[in-house]
C-alpha positions in Angstrom: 0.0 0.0 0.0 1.3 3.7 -0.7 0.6 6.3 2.0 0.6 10.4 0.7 1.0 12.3 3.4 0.4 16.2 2.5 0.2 19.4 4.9 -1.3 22.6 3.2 -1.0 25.8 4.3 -3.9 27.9 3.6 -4.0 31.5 2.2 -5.0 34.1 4.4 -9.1 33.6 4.9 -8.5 31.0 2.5 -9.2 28.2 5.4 -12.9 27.3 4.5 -12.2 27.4 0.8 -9.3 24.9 1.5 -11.5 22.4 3.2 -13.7 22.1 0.4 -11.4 22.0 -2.0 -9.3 18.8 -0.5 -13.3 17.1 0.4 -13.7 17.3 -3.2 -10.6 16.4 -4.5 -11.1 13.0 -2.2 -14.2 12.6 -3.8 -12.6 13.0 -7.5 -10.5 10.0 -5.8 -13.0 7.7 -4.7 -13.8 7.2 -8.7 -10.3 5.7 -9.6 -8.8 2.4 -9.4 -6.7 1.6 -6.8 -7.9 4.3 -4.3 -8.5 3.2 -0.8 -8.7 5.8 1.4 -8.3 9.6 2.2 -8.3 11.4 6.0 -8.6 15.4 6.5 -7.1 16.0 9.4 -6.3 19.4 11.5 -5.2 20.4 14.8 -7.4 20.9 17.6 -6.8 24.0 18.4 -8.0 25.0 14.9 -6.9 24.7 11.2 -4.1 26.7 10.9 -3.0 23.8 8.4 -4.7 21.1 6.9 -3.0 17.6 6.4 -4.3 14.7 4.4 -3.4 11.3 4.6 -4.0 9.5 1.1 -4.0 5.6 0.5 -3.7 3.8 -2.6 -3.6 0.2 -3.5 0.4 1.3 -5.4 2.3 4.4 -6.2 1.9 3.4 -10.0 -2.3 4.0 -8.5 -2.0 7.4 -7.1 0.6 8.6 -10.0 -2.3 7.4 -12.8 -4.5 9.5 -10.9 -2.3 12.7 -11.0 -1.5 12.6 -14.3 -5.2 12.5 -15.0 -5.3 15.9 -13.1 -4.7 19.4 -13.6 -1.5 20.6 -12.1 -1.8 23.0 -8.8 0.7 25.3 -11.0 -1.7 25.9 -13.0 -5.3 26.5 -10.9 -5.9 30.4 -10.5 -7.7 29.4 -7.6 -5.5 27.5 -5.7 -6.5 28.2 -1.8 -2.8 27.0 -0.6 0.0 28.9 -0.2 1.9 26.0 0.0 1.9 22.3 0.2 4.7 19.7 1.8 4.1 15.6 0.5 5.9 12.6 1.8 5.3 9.6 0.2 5.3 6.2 2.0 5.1 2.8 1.7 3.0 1.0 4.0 5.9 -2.4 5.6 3.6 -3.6 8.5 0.4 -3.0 9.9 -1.8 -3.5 12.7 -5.8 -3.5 13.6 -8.6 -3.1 11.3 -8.6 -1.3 8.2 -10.4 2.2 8.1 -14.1 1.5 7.8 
């Protein structure tokens, strides 16, 4: 399994508009092969950034899926000022998968 972990920074009163924009993106997800799972996460003290965690059946999965997608480059309305990724590949695991 291959793990994206992504932390997103959002533009100044961007915050709202970033949460909607990574719900639908997981969504746009959901429809391609190999996709398994996707968590928004944020602190509890409030969203000051917004990290995803991503699962995919391979890397070869998740990279079919971005090449079918429009670059971040290139979106005018991008809500992030930036993003940080780490990919991962899952070795071991314990419990039940995510319902």
């Amino acid at each position: 399994m291959f793990i994206r972990i992504v932390h997103h920074w959002a533009k100044p009163g961007q915050t709202e508009t970033g949460q909607c924009f990574i719900d639908a993106n997981g969504d746009k997800m959901a429809g391609y092969p190999g996709f398994r799972y996707r968590y928004r996460l944020e602190p509890p003290e409030g969203p000051t950034f917004i990290t995803t965690l991503t699962a995919w059946d391979s890397e070869e999965a998740y990279q079919n899926y971005r090449s079918a997608q429009t670059p971040y480059s290139q979106m005018p309305d991008y809500p992030f000022e930036r993003t940080e990724a780490k990919e991962l590949f899952v070795k071991s695991s314990s419990g039940a998968p995510p319902a």
